[in-house]
Kinemage of the C-alpha trace (Angstrom):
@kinemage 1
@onewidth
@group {chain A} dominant
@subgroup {mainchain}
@vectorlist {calphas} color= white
{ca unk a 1} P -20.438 -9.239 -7.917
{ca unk a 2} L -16.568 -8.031 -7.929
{ca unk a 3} L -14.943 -6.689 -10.749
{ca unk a 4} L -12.475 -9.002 -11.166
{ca unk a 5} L -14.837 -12.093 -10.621
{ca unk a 6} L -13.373 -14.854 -12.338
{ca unk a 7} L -10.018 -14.039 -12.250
{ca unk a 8} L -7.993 -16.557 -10.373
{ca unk a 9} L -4.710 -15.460 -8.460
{ca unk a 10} L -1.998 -17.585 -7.398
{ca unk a 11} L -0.287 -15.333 -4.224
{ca unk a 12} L 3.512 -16.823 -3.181
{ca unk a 13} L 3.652 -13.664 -1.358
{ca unk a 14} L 4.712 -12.498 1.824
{ca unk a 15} L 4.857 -10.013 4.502
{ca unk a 16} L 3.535 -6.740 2.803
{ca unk a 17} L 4.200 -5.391 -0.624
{ca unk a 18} L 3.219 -8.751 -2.044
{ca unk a 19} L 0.039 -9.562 0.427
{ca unk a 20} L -1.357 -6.372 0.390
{ca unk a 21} L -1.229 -5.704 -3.474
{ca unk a 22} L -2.995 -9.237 -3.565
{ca unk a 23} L -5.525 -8.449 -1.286
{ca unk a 24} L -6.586 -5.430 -2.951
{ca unk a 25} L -7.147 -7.544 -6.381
{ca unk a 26} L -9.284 -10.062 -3.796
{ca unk a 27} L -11.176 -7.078 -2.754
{ca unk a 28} L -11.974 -6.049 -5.913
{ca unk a 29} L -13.500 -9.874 -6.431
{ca unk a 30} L -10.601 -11.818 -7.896
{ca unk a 31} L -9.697 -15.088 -6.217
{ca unk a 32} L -6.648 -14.859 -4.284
{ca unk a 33} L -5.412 -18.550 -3.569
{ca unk a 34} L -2.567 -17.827 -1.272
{ca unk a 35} L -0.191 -20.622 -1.466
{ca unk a 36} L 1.984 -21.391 1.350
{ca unk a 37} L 4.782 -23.446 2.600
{ca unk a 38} L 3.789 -26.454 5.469
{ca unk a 39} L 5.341 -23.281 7.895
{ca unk a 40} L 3.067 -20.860 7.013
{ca unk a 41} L 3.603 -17.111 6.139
{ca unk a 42} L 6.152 -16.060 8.774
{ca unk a 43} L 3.772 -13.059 9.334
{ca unk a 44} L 0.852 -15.496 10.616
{ca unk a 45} L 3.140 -14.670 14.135
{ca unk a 46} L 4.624 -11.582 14.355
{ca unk a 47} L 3.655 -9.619 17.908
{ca unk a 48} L 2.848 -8.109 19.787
{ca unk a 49} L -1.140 -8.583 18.780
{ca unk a 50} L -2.249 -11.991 18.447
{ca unk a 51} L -5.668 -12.885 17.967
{ca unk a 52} L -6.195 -16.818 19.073
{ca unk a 53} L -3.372 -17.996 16.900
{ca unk a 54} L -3.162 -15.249 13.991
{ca unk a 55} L -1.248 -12.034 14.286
{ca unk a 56} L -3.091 -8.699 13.630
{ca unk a 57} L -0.031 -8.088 10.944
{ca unk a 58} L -1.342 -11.008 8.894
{ca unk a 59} L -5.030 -10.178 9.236
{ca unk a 60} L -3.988 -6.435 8.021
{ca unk a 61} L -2.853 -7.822 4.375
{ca unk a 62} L -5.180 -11.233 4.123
{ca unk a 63} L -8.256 -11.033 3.695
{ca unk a 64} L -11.162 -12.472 1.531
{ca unk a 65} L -8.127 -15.387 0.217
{ca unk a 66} L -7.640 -18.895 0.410
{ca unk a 67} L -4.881 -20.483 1.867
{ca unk a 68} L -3.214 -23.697 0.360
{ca unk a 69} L -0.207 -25.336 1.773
{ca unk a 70} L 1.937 -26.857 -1.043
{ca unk a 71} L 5.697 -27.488 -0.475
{ca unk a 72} L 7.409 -26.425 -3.667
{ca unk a 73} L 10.570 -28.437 -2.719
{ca unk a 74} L 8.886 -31.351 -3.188
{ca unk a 75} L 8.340 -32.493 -6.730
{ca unk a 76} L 5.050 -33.640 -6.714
{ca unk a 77} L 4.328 -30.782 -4.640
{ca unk a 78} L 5.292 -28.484 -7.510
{ca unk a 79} L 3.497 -30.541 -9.926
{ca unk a 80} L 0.249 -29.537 -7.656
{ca unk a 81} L 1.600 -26.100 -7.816
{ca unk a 82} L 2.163 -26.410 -11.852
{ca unk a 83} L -1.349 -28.038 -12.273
{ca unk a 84} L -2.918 -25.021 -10.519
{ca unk a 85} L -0.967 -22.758 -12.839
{ca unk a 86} L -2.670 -23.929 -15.673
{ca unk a 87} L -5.856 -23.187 -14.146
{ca unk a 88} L -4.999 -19.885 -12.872
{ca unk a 89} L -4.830 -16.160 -14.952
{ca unk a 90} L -1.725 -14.693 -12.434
{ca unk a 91} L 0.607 -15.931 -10.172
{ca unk a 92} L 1.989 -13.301 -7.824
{ca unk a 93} L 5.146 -13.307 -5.385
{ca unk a 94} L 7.440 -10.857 -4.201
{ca unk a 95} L 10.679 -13.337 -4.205
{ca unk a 96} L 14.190 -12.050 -4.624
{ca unk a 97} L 15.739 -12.245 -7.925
{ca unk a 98} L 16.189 -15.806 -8.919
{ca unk a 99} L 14.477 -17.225 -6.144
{ca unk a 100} L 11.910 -18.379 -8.905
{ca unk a 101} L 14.371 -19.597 -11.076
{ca unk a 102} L 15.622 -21.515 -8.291
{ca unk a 103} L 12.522 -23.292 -7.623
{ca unk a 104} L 11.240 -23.462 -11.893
{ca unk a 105} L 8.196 -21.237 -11.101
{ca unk a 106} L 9.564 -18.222 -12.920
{ca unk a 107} L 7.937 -16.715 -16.279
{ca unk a 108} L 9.756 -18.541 -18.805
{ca unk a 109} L 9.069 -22.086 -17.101
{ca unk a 110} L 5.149 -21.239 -16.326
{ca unk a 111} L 4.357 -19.712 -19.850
{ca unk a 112} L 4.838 -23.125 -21.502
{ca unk a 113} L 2.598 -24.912 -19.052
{ca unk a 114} L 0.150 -22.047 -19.983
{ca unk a 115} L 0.736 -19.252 -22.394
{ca unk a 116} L -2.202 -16.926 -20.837
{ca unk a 117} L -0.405 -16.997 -17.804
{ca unk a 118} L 0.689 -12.918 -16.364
{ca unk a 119} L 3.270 -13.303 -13.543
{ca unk a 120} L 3.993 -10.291 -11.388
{ca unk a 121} L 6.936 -10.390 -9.329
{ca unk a 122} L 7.737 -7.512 -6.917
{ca unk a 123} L 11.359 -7.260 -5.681
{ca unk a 124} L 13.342 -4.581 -3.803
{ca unk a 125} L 15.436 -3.192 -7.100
{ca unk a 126} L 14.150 -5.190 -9.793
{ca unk a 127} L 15.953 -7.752 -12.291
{ca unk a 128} L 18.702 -6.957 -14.136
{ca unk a 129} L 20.970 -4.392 -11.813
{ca unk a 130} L 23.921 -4.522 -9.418
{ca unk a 131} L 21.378 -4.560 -6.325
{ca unk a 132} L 19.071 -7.223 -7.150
{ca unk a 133} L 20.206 -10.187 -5.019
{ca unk a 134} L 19.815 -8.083 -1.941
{ca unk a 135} L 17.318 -8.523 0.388
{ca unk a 136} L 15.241 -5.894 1.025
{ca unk a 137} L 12.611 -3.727 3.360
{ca unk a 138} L 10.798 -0.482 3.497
{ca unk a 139} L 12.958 1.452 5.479
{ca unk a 140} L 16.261 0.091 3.219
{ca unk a 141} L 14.286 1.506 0.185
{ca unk a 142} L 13.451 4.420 1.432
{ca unk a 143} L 17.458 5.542 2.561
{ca unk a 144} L 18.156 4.184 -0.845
{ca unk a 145} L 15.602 6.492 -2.937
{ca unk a 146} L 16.286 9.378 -1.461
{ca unk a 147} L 12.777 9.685 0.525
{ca unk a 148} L 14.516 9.533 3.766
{ca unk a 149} L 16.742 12.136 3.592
{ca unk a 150} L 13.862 14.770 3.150
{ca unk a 151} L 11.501 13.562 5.779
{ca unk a 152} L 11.621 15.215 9.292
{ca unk a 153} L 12.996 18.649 11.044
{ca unk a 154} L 15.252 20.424 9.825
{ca unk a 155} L 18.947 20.075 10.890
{ca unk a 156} L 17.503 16.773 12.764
{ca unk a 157} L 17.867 13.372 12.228
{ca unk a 158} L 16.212 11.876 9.241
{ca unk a 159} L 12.972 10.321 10.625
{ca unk a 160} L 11.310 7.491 8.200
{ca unk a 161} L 7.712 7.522 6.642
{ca unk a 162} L 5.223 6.354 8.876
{ca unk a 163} L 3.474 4.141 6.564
{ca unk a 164} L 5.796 1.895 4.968
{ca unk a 165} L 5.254 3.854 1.114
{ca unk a 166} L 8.194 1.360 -0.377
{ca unk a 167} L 5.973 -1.734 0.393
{ca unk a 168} L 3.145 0.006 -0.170
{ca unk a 169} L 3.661 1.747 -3.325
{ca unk a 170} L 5.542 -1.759 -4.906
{ca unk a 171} L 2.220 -3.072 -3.699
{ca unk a 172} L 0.097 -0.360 -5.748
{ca unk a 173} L 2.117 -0.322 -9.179
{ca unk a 174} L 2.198 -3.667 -8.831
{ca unk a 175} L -1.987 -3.962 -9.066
{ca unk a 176} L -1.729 -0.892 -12.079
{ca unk a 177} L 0.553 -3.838 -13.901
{ca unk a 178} L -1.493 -6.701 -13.654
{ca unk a 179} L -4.331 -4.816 -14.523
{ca unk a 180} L -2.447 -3.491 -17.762
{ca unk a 181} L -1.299 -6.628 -18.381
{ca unk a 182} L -5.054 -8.420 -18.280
{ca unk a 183} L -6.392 -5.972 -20.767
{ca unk a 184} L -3.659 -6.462 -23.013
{ca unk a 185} L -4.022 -10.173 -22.567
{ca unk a 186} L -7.655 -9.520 -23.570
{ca unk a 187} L -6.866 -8.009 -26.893
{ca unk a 188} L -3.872 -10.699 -27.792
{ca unk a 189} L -4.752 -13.977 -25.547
{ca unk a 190} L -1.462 -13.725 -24.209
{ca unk a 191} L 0.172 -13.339 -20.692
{ca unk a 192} L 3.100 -11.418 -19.929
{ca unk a 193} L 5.564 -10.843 -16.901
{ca unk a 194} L 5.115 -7.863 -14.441
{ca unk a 195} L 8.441 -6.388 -12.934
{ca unk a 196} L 8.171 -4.009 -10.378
{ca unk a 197} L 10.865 -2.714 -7.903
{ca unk a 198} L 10.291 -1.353 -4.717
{ca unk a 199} L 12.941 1.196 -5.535
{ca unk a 200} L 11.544 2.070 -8.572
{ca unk a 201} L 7.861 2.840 -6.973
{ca unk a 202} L 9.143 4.833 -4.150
{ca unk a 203} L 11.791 7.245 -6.758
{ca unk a 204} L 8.607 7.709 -8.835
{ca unk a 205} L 6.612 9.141 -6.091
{ca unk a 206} L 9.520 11.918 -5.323
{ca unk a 207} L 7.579 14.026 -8.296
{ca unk a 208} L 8.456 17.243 -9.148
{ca unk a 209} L 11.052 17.120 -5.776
{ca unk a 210} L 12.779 15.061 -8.161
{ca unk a 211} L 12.431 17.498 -10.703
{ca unk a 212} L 13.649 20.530 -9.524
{ca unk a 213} L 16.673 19.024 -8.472
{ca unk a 214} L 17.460 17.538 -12.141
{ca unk a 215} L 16.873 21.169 -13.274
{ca unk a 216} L 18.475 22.784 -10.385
{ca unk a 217} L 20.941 20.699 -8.842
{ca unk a 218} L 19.501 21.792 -5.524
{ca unk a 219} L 19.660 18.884 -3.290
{ca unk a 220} L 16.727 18.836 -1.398
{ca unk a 221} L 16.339 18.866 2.153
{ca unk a 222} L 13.804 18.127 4.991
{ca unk a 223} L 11.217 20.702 5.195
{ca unk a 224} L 9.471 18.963 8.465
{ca unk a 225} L 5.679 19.701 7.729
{ca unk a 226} L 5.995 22.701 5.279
{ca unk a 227} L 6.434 23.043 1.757
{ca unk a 228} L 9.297 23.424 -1.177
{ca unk a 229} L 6.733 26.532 -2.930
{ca unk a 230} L 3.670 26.880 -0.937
{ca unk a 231} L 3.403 29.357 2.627
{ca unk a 232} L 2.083 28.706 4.538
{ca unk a 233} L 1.531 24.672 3.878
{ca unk a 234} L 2.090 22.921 7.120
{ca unk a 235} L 1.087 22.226 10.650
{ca unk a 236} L 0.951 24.966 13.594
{ca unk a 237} L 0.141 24.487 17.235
{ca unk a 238} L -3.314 25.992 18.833
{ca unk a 239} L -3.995 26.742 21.917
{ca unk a 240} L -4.812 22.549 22.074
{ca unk a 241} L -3.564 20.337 19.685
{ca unk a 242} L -2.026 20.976 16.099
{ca unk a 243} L -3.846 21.619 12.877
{ca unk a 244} L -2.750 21.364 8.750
{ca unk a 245} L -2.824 24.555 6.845
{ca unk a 246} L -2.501 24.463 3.198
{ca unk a 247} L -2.820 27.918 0.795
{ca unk a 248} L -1.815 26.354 -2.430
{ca unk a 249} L -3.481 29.217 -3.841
{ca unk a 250} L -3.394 33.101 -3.469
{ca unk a 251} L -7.320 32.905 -2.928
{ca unk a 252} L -6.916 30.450 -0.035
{ca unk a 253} L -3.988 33.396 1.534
{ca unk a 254} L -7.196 35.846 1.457
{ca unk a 255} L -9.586 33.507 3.395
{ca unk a 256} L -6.987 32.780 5.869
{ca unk a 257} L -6.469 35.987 6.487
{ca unk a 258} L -10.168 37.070 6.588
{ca unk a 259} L -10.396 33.747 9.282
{ca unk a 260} L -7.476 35.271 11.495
{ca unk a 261} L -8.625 38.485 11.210
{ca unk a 262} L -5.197 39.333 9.456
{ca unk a 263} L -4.602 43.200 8.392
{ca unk a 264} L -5.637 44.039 4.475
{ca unk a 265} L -2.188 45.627 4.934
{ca unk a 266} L -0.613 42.228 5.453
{ca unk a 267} L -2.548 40.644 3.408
{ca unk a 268} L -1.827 42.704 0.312
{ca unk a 269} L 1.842 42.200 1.699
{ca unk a 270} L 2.347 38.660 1.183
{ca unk a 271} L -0.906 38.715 -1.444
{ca unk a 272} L 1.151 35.937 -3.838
{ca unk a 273} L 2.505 32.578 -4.255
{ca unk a 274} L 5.891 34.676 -4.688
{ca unk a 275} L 5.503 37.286 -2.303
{ca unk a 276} L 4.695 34.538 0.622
{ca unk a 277} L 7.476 31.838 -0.495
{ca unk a 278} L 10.002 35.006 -0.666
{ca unk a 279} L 9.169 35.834 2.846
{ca unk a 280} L 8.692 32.489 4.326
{ca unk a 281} L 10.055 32.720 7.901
{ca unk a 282} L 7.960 36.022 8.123
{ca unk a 283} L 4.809 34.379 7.154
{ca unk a 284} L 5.401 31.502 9.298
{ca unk a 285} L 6.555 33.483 12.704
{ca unk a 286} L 3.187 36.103 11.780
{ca unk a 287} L 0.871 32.849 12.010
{ca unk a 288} L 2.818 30.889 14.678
{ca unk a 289} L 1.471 34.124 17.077
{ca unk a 290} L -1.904 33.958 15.970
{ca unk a 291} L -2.713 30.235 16.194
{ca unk a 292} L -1.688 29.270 19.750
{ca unk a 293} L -4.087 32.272 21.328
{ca unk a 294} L -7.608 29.695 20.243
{ca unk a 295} L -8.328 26.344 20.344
{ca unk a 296} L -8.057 24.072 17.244
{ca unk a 297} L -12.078 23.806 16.609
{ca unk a 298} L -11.991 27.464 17.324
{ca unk a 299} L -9.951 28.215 14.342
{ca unk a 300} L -10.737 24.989 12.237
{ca unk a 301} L -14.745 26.142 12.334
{ca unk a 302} L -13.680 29.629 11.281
{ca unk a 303} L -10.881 28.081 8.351
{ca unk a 304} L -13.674 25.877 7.178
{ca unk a 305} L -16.402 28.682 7.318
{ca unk a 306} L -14.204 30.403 4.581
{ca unk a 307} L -13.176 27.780 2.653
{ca unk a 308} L -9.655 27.327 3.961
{ca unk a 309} L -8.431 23.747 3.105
{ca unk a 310} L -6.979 22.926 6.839
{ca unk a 311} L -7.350 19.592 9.335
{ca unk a 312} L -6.755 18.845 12.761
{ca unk a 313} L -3.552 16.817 12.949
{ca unk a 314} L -5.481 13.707 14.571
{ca unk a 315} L -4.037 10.638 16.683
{ca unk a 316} L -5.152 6.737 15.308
{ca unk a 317} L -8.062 6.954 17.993
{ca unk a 318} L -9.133 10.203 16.479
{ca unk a 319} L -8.843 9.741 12.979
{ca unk a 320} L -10.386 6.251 12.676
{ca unk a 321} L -13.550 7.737 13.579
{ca unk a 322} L -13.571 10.387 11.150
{ca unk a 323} L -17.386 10.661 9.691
{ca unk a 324} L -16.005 10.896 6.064
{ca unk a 325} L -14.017 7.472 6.532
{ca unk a 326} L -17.115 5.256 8.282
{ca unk a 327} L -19.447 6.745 5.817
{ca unk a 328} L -17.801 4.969 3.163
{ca unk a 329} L -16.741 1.913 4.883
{ca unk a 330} L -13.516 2.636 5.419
{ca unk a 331} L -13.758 0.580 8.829
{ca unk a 332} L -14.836 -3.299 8.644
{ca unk a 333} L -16.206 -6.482 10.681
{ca unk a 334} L -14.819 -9.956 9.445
{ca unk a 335} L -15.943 -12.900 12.417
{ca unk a 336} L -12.556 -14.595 13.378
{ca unk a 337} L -13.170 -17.734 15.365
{ca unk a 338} L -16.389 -16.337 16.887
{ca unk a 339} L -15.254 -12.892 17.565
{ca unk a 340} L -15.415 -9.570 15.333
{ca unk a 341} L -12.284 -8.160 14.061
{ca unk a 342} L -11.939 -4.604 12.848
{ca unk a 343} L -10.029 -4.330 9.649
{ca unk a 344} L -9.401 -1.438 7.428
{ca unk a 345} L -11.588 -1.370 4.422
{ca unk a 346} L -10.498 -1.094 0.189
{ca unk a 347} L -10.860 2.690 -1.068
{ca unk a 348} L -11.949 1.497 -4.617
{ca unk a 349} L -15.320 2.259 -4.749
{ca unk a 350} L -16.963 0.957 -7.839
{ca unk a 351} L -20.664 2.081 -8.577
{ca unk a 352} L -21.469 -1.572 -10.235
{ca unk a 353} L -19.381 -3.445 -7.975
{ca unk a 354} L -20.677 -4.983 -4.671
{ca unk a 355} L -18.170 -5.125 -1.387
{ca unk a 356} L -17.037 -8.049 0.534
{ca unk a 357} L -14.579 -8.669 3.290
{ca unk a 358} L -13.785 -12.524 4.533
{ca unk a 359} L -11.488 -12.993 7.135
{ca unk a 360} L -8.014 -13.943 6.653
{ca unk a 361} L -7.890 -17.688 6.157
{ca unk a 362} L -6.392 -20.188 8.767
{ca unk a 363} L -3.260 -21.813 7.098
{ca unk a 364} L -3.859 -24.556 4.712
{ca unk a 365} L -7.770 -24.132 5.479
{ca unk a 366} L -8.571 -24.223 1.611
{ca unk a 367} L -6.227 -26.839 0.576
{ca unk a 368} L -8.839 -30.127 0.107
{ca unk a 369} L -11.364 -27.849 -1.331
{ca unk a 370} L -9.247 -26.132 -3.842
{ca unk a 371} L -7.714 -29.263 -5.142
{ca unk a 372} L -11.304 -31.071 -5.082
{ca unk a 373} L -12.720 -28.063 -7.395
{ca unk a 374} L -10.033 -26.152 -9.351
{ca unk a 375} L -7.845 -29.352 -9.943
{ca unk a 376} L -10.582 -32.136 -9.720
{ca unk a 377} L -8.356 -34.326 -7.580
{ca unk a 378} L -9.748 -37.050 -5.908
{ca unk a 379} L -10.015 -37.445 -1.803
{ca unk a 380} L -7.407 -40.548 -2.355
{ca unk a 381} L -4.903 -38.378 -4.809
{ca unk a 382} L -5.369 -35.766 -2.267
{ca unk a 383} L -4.699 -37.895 0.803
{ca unk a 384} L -1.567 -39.931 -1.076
{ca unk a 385} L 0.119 -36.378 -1.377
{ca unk a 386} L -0.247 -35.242 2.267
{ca unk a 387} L 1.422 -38.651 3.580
{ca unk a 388} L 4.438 -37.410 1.031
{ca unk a 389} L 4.629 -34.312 2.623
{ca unk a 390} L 3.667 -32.499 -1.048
{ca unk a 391} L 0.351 -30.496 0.616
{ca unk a 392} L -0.829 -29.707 3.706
């Protein structure tokens, strides 16, 4: 049984933020009815891997829902839409600002058809500023926050995340809301609305970057793989491939050393956090000698024999078949028209809580069953609103 059993979801979402904040809620047992226009989520296509009609985009961010088709522009369309509302604990969308107003489905209209309701809108800059009829993407967020101008080489181009953190972390706070929001509801019995801009998750992650510069004015720039206070904390090249290095702590500076065979001389050298960030581009160009003359598992075998916390820097074919990932079920199988798909899996693991992973559902698959059990409608009411063009 999943956590949020019971819960019922209305997702108006698309392409990522939205989806995949909704399909970690439908991981976590909640169910995730995602409605749809008679189109279809404009992801259901997107190349260039398409699996006998469905992208692999839309199978990333979809699973274990429902789809119903409902055409919001229609008015008895929206009074399907308005009927499931009432039956439903949260709707979720990632619309821009007054996109919902536009079509009545906003906070203020829904709370008065039920006053339990909790609706969580994610946008690119959130309500109420100068920015927030913009449309918006990852890589816009991220030039905007400030993210982009610290990742990559130094004295380079900036180079973007690569994983999509704007969508992703809009997607994240987003799930920390609702969840907020339904234990509140618990203690009052009454629904609330969940703002959360993409701009606003990504500035929050900066962290103490953004600190020190509002207590030094030091604009920060891109470090590549190293660190603002930490040496060495970054990525050299072996005699193979490139590894991750991280002494965070004076302690971990001693094991490296004892791993590379490093001098007690040098070590008592550069023996602190101080000493080491003082001398950086000695440190660095003193390790950048020693780690090309072994291979990586030569090194990582000795770094891990004395406790030094380090990595191989691994490809996607590599890293998907790390042992700690597929012991936890990190990778999935969902059948998909009679094949197996591989999908990612959800990295809340709950002791009490059972997993389970549905494929992403054809478009308008669930409509006649949804309306049949959630709404009690009738296989005449239902049929009278498809010839109107109202469902799908």
């Amino acid at each position: 049984m999943g956590a949020l059993e019971n819960i019922r979801i209305l997702d108006l979402s698309t392409m990522l933020s939205g989806p995949f904040g909704a399909m970690m809620l439908a991981d976590l047992g909640a169910e995730v009815i995602k409605i749809e226009t008679p189109d279809g989520d404009g992801t259901r296509n997107f190349p260039p891997h398409i699996h006998k009609g469905t992208s692999m985009y839309f199978m990333a961010y979809n699973r274990n829902k429902k789809s119903v088709v409902i055409n919001l522009k229609d008015a008895e369309g929206k009074k399907v839409f308005y009927d499931l509302v009432k039956q439903a604990d949260i709707v979720w969308d990632n619309f821009r600002p007054g996109i919902r107003e536009k079509l009545g489905i906003d906070y203020k209209t829904l709370r008065q058809l039920n006053p339990k309701i909790i609706c969580a809108s994610i946008t690119g800059f959130g309500n109420g500023n100068q920015y927030g009829n913009r449309p918006s993407y990852d890589l816009c967020v991220q030039a905007i926050s400030g993210v982009l101008s610290m990742t990559g080489e130094p004295g380079r181009s900036p180079v973007k995340l690569g994983v999509p953190m704007a969508d992703l972390g809009g997607g994240w706070y987003c799930v920390v809301g609702v969840l907020a929001a339904l234990l509140e509801r618990a203690r009052t019995g009454e629904g609330q609305e969940v703002d959360i801009s993409m701009l606003d998750s990504l500035t929050s992650l900066h962290g103490y970057e953004a600190v020190y510069y509002l207590y030094s004015g030091i604009v920060p720039e891109p470090l590549g793989t190293s660190h603002r206070n930490n040496v060495p904390y970054q990525i050299f090249k072996t005699k193979d491939i490139y590894i991750a290095i991280v002494v965070a702590l004076d302690k971990f500076w001693t094991a490296l050393c004892k791993a590379l065979d490093i001098s007690e001389h040098t070590r008592q050298k550069y023996a602190t956090i101080q000493l080491r960030y003082d001398h950086r581009d000695e440190v660095i160009a003193l390790l950048e000698e020693i780690f090309p003359t072994k291979t990586a598992s030569e090194w990582l075998n000795r770094l891990d024999a004395e406790g030094v916390p380090c990595g191989a820097v691994n490809p996607m074919d590599r890293a998907l078949e790390e042992p700690a990932l597929l012991q936890r079920n990190m990778i999935v199988d969902v059948e998909h028209k009679g094949d197996t798909i591989r999908l990612l899996g959800n990295p809340v693991k709950l002791s009490n809580s059972s997993e389970r992973y549905k494929c992403p559902p054809e478009l308008g698959q669930d409509t006649d069953d949804v309306l049949r059990e959630v709404l009690r409608y009738s296989d005449d009411d239902i049929s009278k609103l498809k010839n109107i063009g109202a469902i799908n």
